[in-house]
C-alpha positions as CSV (number, residue, x, y, z in Angstrom):
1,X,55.4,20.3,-27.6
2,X,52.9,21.6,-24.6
3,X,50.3,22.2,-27.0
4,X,50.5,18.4,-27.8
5,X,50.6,17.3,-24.6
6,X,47.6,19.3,-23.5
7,X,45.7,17.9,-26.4
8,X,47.2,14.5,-25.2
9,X,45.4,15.1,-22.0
10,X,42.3,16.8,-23.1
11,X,41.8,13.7,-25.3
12,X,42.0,11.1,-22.6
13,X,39.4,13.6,-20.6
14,X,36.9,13.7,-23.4
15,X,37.1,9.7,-23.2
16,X,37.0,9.4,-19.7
17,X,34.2,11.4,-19.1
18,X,31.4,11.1,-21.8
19,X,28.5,13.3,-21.7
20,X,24.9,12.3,-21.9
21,X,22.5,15.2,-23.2
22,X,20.0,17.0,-20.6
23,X,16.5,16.8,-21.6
24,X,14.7,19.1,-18.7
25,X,10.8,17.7,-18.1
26,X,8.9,20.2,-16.7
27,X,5.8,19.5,-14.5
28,X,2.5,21.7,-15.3
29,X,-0.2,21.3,-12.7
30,X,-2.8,22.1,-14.7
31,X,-2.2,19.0,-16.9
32,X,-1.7,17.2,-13.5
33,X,-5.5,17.7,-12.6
34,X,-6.8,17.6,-16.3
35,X,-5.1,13.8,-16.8
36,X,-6.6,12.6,-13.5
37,X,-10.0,13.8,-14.5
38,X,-10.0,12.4,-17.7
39,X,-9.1,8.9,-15.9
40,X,-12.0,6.8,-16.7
41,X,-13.0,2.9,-15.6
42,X,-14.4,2.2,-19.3
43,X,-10.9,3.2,-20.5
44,X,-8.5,1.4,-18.7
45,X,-5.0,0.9,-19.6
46,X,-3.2,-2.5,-21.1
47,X,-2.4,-3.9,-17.4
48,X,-5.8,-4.0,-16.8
49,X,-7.1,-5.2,-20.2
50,X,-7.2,-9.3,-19.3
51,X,-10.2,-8.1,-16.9
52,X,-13.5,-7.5,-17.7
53,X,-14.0,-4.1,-16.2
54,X,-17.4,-4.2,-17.5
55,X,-18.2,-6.1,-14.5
56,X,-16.8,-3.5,-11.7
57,X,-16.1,-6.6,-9.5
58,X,-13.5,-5.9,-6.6
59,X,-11.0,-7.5,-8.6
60,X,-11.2,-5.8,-12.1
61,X,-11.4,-2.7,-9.3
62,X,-7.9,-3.2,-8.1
63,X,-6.6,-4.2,-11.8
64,X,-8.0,-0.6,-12.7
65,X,-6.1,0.9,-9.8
66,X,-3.1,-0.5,-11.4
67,X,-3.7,2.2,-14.0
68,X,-4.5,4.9,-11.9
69,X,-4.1,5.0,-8.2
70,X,-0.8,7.2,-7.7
71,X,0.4,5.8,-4.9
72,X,1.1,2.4,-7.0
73,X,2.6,4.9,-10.0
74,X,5.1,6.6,-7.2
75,X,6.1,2.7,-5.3
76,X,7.0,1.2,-9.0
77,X,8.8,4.6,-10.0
78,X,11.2,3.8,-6.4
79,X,11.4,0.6,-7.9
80,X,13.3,1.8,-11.2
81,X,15.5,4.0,-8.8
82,X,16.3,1.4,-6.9
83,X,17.0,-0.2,-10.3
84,X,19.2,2.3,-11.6
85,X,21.1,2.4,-8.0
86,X,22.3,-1.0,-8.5
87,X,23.4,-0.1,-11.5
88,X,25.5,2.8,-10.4
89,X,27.2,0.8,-7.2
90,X,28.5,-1.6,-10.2
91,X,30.3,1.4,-12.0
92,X,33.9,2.1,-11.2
93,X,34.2,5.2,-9.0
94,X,35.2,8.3,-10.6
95,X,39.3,9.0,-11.7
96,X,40.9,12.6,-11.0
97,X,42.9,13.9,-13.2
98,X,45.6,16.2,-13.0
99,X,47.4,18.0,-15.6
100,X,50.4,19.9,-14.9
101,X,53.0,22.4,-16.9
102,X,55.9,24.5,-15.5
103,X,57.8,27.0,-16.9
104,X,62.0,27.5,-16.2
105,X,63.2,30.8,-17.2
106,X,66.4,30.1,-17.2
107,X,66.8,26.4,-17.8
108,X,69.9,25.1,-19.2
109,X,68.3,22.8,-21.3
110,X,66.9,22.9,-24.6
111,X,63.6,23.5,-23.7
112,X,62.0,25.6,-20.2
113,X,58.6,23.7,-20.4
114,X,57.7,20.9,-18.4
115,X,54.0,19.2,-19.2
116,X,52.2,16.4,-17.9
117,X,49.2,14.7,-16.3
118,X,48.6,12.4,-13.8
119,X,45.2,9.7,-12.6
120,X,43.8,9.3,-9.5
121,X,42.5,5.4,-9.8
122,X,40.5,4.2,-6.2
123,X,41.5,0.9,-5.9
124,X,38.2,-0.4,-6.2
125,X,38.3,-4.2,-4.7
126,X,37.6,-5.7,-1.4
127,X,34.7,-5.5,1.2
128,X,33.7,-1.7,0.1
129,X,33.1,-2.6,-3.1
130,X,30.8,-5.6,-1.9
131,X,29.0,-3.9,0.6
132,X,28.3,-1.2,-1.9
133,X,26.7,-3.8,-4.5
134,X,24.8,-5.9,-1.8
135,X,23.2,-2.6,-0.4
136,X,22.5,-1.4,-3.9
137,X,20.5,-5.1,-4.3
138,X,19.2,-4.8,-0.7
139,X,17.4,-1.4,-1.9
140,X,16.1,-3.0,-4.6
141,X,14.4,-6.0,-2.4
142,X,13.1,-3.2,-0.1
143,X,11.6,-1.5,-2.8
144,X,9.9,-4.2,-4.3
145,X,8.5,-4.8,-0.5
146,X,7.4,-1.6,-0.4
147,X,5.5,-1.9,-3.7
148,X,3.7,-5.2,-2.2
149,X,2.8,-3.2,0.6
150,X,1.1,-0.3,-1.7
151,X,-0.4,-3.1,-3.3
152,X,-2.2,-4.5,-0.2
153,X,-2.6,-1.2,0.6
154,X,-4.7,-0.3,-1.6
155,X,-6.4,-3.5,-2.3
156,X,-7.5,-3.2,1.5
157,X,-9.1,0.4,0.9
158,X,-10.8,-0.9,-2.5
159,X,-12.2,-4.0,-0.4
160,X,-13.4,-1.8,2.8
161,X,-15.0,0.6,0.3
162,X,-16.6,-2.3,-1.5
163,X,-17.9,-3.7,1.8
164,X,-19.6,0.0,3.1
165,X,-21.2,0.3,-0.1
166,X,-22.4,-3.3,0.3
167,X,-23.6,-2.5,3.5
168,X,-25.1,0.7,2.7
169,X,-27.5,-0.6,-0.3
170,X,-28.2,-3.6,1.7
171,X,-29.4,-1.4,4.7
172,X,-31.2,0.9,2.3
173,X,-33.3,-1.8,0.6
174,X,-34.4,-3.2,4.4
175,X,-34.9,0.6,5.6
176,X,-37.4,1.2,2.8
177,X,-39.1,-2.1,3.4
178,X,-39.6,-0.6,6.8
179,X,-40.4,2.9,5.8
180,X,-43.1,1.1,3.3
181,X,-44.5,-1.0,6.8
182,X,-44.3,2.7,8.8
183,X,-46.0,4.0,6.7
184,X,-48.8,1.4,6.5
185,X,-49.2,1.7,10.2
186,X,-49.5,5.3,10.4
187,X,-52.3,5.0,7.4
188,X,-54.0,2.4,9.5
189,X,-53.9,4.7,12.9
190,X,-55.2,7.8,10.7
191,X,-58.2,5.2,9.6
192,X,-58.8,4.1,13.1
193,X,-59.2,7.6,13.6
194,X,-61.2,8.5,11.0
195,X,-63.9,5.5,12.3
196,X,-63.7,7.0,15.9
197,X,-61.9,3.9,17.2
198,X,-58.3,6.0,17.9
199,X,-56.8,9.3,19.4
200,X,-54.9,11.5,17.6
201,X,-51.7,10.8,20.2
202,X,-51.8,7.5,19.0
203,X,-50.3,9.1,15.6
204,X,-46.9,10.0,17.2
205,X,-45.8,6.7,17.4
206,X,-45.8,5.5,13.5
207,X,-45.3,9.0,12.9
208,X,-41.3,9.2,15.2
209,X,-40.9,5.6,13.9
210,X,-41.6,6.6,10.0
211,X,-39.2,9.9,10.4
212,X,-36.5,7.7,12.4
213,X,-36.8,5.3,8.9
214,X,-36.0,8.2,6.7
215,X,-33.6,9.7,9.0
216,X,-31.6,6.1,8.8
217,X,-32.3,6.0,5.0
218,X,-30.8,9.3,4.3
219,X,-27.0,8.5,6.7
220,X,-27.2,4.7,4.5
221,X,-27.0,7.0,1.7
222,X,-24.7,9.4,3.2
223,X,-22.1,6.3,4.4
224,X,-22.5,4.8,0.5
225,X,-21.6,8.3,-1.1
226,X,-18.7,8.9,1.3
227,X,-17.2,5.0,0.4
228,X,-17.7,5.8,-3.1
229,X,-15.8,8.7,-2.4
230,X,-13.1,6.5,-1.2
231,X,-12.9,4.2,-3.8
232,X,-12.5,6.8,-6.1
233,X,-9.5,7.7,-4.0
234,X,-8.2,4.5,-3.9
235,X,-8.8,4.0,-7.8
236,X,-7.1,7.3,-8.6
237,X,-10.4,8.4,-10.6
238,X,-12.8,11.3,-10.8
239,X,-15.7,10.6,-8.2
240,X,-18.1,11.1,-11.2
241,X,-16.6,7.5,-12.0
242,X,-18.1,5.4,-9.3
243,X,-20.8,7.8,-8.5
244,X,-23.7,6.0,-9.8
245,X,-21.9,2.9,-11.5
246,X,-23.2,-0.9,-10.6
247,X,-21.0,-2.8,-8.9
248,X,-20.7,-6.5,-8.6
249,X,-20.8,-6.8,-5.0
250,X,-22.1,-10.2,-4.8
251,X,-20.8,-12.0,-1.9
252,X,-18.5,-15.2,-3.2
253,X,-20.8,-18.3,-2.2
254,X,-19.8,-19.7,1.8
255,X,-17.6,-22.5,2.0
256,X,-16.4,-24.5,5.1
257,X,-14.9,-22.8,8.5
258,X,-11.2,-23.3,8.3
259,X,-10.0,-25.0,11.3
260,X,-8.1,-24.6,14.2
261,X,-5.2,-26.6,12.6
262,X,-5.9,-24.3,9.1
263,X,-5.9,-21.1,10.8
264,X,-2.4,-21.9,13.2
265,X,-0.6,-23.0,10.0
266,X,-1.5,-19.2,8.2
267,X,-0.6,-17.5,11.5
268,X,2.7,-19.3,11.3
269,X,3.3,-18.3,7.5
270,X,2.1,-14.7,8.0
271,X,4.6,-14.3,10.8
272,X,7.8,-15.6,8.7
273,X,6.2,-13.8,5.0
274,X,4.1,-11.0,6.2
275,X,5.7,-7.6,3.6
276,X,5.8,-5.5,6.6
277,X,8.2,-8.2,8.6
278,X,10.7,-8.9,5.3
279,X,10.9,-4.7,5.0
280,X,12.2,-5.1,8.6
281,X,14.0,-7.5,8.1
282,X,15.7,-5.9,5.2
283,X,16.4,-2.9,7.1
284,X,18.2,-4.9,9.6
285,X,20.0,-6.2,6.8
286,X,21.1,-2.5,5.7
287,X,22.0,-2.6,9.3
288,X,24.6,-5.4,8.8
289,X,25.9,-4.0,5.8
290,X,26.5,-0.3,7.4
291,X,28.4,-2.3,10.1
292,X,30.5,-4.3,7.9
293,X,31.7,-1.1,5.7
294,X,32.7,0.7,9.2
295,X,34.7,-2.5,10.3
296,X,36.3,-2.6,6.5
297,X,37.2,2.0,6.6
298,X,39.4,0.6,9.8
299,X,42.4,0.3,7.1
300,X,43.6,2.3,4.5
301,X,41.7,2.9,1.2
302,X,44.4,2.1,-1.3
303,X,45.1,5.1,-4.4
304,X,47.1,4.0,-7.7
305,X,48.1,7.3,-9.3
306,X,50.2,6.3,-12.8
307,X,51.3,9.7,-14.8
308,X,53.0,11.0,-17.9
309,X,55.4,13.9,-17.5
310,X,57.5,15.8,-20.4
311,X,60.7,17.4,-19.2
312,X,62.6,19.4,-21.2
313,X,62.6,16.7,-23.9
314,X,62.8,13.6,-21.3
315,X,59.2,11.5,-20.8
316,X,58.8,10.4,-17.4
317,X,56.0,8.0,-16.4
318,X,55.4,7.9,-12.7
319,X,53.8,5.7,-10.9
320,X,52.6,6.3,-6.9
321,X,50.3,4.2,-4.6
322,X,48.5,6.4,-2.1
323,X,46.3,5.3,0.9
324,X,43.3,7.5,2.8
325,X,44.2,6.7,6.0
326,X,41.6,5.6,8.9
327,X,40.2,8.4,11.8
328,X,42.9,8.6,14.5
329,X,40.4,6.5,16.9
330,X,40.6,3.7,14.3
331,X,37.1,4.2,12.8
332,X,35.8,2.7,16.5
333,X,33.6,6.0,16.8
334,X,31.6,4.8,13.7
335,X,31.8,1.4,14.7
336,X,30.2,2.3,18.1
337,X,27.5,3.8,15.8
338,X,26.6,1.0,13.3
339,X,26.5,-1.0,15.9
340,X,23.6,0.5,18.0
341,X,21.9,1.1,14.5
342,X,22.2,-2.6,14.1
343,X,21.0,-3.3,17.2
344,X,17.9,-0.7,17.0
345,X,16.5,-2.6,13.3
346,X,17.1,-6.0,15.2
347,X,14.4,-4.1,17.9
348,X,12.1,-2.8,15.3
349,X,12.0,-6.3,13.8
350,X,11.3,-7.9,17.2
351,X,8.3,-5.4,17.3
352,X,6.9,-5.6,13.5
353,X,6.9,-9.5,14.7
354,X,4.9,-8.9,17.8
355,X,2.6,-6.4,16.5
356,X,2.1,-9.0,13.5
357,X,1.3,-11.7,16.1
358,X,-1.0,-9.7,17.8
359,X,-3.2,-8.3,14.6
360,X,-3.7,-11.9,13.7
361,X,-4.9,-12.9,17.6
362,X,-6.9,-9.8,17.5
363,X,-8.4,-10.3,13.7
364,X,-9.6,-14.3,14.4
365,X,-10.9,-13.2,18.2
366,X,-13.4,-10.5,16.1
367,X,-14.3,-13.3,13.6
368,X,-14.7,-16.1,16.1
369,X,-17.1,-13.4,17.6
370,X,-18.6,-12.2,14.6
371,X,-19.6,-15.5,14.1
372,X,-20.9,-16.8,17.0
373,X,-22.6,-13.3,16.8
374,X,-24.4,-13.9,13.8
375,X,-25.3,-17.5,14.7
376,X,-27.5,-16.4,17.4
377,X,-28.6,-13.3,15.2
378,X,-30.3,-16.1,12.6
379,X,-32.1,-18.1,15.1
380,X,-33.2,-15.1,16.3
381,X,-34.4,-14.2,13.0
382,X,-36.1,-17.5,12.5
383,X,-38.4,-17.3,15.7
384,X,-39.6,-14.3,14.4
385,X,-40.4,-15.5,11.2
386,X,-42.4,-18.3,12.6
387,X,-44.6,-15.7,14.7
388,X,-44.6,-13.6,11.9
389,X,-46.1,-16.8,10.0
390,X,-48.4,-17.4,13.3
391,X,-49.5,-13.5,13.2
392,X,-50.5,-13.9,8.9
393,X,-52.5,-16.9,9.8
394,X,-54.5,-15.5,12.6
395,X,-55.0,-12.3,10.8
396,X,-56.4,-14.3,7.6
397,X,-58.6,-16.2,10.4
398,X,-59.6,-13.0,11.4
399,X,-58.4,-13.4,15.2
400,X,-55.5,-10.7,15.1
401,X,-56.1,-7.3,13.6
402,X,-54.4,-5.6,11.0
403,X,-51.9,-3.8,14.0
404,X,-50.8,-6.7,15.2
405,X,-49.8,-8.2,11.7
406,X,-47.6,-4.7,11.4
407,X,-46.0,-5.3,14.7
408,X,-45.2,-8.8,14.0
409,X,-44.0,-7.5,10.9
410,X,-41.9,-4.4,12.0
411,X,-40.2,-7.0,14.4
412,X,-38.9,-9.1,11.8
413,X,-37.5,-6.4,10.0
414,X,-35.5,-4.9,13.0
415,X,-34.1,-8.6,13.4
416,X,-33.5,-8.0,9.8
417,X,-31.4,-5.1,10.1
418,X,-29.7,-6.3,13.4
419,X,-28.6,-10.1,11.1
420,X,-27.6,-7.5,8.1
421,X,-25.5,-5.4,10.8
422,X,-24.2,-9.1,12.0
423,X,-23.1,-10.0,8.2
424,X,-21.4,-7.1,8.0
425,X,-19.2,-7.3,11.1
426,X,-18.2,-10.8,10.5
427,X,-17.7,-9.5,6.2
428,X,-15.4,-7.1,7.8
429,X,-13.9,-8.7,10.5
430,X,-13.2,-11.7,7.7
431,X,-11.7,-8.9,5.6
432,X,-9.0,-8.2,8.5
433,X,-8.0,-12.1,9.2
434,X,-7.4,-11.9,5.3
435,X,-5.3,-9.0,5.8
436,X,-3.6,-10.1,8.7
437,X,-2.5,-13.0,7.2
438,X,-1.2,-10.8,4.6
439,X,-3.5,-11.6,1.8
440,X,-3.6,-9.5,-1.6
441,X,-6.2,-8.7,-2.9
442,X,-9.5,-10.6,-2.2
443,X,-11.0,-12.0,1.2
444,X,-10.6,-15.7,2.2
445,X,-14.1,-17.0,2.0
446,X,-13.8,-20.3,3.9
447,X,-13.9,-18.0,6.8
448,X,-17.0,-16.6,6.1
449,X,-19.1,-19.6,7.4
């Protein structure tokens, strides 16, 4: 009879407790480094097949990140955590069970073995079990958040290395314009003094100013390999792919300047939507959670414990209700505690608010400035282009020598360079406003006029 009831018992352990088989996934770090390098932009994966890569435009840039970049990989793996977490507060909490035999030497009865089991069943009902479920789906709201951030995270680092290489090519194609009119100078100086009509001194001039060009030609290049650098970062590629790639980095044509009214009515969105102020806000709602389980471990956590006993030929089933009793202080300790945690996320979100607020002050000052900036850079621009047009006309009249024409057209370029710096302040400063405002992925071009 004990050997049936232990089989009795073992049998209701076996269903109780059913095993999954371990698979163990080992990590090699070799094939770590040897899948990122063979990552490639003309081989993108499914998510990114809708987009024509081809074109290496800043979006089909951040669709191939979604392949690649491993910071996205490890914010949608937390997301299928979080996932499975929800799943697991749903699932009853684990039983004990107990078996028991005893042995009477000397028992008067029949038999001198006793045998049984009993269960341990958590009464799971009540404000525990909620709390447990609504942090569970809490974590999963907080991951998604966090993915959205990762998202504009990385969209921002694709878009600011876009914009340096912009910059950089743009400054290189003026800077050999001007090493092109450097040189032209310093060939005219060497002719004057060839003729006898110019000192050697009067070399060093176009000589520092041709050696400045190539020195500022060689950091453009320097600035456009180190973004590239970055974009291969933020891709999650080798840097061999966006080394010497084309990329579309056309400018989206201008539109109107939002307005006053247009700008106030993002600010007031960004500050009630921005991913940054809902993660706070969802810690704060952890917060309320933590509080509310502390308040509910003030009473007793009810215990069913039903059993099955065999005694000496007599079944027994027993049946006890147990309770885990409170602290001795009535759980006001850990009260005290969730309560300043509470009020410390409420702080944190008053902050992510005001730091929020002032990013988008900060970002529309620099593009008001930017602007106005530029502005003045383009009439500036145009005044030189009508003396440069008053310097061709007297040169072809012969009343202004070929050094004059080179100064009138060295000038121009320097305004040049100056309006290209201008364009791309106010490109990046427009980049930030459309961050600020907690856009994903691409800039908001009405700005940019």
């Amino acid at each position: 009879m004990l050997i049936q009831n232990l089989k009795f018992g073992l049998s209701i352990l076996l269903l109780l407790t059913g095993c999954a088989h371990y698979q163990a996934q080992p990590i090699a770090l070799a094939a770590l480094a040897s899948a990122h390098n063979g990552h490639s932009l003309d081989a993108p994966c499914r998510k990114a097949s809708t987009v024509n890569a081809s074109e290496f435009s800043e979006i089909a840039l951040i669709a191939a990140a979604q392949c690649f970049n491993p910071e996205l990989a490890r914010a949608k793996a937390a997301i299928q955590l979080a996932l499975a977490n929800g799943e697991l507060a749903r699932q009853y909490p684990g039983l004990a069970l107990v078996l028991n035999a005893e042995y009477a030497r000397k028992a008067p009865e029949s038999s001198k073995w006793l045998a049984g089991f009993s269960l341990d069943l958590p009464l799971d009902v009540g404000t525990r079990k909620a709390v447990r479920i609504e942090a569970a789906e809490q974590a999963q709201v907080l991951a998604t958040l966090e993915n959205a951030l990762a998202q504009r995270a990385v969209a921002g680092k694709i878009g600011a290395s876009v914009d340096t290489i912009r910059a950089s090519l743009g400054e290189q194609e003026l800077l050999h314009t001007r090493a092109q009119q450097s040189q032209r100078w310093l060939k005219f100086v060497d002719q004057q003094i060839l003729e006898g009509q110019a000192v050697r001194s009067e070399r060093l001039k176009p000589q520092q100013e041709l050696l400045a060009t190539q020195a500022a030609l060689l950091s453009a290049s320097a600035a456009e390999r180190a973004a590239r650098s970055e974009l291969a970062q933020a891709l999650g590629v080798p840097l061999a792919q966006v080394l010497n790639r084309q990329l579309a980095l056309n400018i989206a044509p201008k539109r109107a300047a939002s307005g006053v009214g247009v700008d106030s009515a993002k600010r007031q969105a960004a500050l009630l939507a921005r991913p940054e102020l809902l993660r706070a806000l969802g810690q704060y709602q952890l917060a309320e959670l933590a509080l509310r389980l502390e308040y509910a471990k003030q009473y007793p956590e009810l215990r069913l414990s039903p059993g099955y006993i065999w005694e000496r030929g007599l079944v027994k089933l027993p049946l006890a209700l147990g309770a885990l009793l409170p602290p001795l202080d009535g759980n006001r300790s850990a009260i005290a505690v969730a309560l300043a945690a509470r009020s410390l996320a409420a702080r944190e979100l008053e902050l992510t608010q005001a730091n929020i607020s002032a990013e988008i002050d900060l970002a529309f000052a620099n593009r008001d400035a930017a602007r106005s900036a530029l502005r003045l850079g383009i009439q500036q621009m145009e005044l030189a282009n009508t003396e440069l047009s008053a310097a061709k006309a007297a040169f072809d009249a012969g009343e202004l020598d070929q050094l004059g024409r080179l100064s009138a057209e060295l000038h121009v370029n320097d305004l040049l360079l100056a309006v290209h710096a201008l364009e791309v302040q106010l490109q990046l400063s427009v980049r930030a406003v459309s961050l600020a405002l907690g856009a994903v992925p691409a800039i908001d071009t009405q700005d940019m006029d």
